[in-house]
Structure formats: structure tokens, C-alpha cells
N, C-alpha and C positions, 0 to 999 in steps of 0.2 A: 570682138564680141564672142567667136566660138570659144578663146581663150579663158574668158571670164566665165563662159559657161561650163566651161571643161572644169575650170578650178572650181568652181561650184559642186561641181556632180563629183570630184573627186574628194571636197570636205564632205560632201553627204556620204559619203563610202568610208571616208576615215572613220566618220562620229557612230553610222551603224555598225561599225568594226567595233570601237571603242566599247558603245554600249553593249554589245554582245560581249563582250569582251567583261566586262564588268561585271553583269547580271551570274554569267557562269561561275565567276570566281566569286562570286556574294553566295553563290548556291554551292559550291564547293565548299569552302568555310561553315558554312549550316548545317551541310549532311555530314561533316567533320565532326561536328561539337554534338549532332546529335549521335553518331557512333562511338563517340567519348564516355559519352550519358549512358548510352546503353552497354559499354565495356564495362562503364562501373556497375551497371546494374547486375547485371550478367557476374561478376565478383564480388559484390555484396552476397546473393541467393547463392551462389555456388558457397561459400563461407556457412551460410546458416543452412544449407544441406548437410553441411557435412558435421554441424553442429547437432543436428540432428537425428544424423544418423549414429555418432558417438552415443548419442540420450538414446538411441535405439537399443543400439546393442549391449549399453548398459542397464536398461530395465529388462532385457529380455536372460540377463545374466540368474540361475539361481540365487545368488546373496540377494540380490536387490527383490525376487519374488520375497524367498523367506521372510526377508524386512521388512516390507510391503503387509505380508501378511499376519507379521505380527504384533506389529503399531499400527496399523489400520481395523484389523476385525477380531484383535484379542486372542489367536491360535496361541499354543504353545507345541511345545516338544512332547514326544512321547516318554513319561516321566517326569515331569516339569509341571508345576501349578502356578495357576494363574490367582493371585492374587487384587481385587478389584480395592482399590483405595475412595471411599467415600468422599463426595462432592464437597461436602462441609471442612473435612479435614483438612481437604487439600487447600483448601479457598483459606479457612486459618493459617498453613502451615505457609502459603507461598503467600501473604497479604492481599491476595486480591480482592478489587472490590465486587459486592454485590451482583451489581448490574455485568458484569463481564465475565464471557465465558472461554472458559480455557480447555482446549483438547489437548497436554502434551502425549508425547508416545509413552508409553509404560514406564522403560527404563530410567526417562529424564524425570518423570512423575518423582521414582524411588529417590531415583540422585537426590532433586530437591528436598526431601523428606527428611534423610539421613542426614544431609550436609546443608 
């Protein structure tokens, strides 16, 4: 009798062994795959940081002002005339249709025109 009980009380020892045993290594593997997810995460954002910071320090470059400011708000150089090419024209010369409107930058405007 104490035998059978003994072997009892010592399966109920193995099996809470086991299952403790289990549960840690199920939650190991979990907090695994979630600091996988988050490694990747963590090297995706670090990539478009630094994507970003490139697009920084290249808008913050003089060329890229001057450019900026002279396909966007029509500046020139001191000496330099600006020539405005007419909506109609340009709508003939590049076949666009009616209904759609075209902003290109100056330069590409001319390009199209000449050539």
C-alpha cells in the first residue's frame, strides 16, 4: 500500500516536473520569435533612418535649394530671364488633353518644346 502510494505521489512529481517543464520552454520559444519580430523591426526603421537622413542632407544641400527654387517658384539668376511659355501652347506642343493639367519644371517645359 505505502508503495503504490509512494509511486503515485512520485508520478505526480514527474508530471508537475514535466508540465513546468513544458509551459517554460513554450514561453521560451514565444519570447524568442517575439525578439526576432522585433530585431527585424528594430533593422527595418534603422534602414529608413538612415534613408532619411541621406533625403536630409541632401535637401539641405545648396543645389538642391537652388533647384527647388527654381522649378517650384520660377526665381532666376541675376542676369537670366525667365521666360513664361503659355498654357495653350504648351497643351498643343506636348498633345495633352484638355481636361489635364501639367506642371512640368521650366527646363523640361523648353526640352519638350524644341525637341
Amino acid at each position: 500500500m505505502i508503495k503504490k502510494i509512494a509511486a503515485v505521489f512520485i508520478l505526480l512529481i514527474i508530471g508537475l516536473f514535466s508540465y513546468s517543464l513544458i509551459t517554460r520552454t513554450t514561453e521560451a520559444v514565444k519570447s524568442g520569435e517575439r525578439l526576432s519580430k522585433s530585431a527585424d523591426l528594430v533593422y527595418k526603421l534603422e534602414a529608413q533612418n538612415k534613408q532619411l537622413k541621406k533625403k536630409l542632407t541632401e535637401i539641405k544641400s545648396p543645389d538642391y535649394i537652388e533647384e527647388a527654387i527654381r522649378n517650384k517658384l520660377g526665381f532666376a539668376r541675376k542676369g537670366e530671364t525667365i521666360v513664361v511659355i503659355p498654357e495653350e501652347k504648351l497643351k498643343l506642343v506636348l498633345g495633352a488633353s484638355q481636361s489635364a493639367q501639367i506642371r512640368l519644371p521650366n527646363w523640361l517645359g523648353w526640352l519638350k518644346v524644341f525637341f
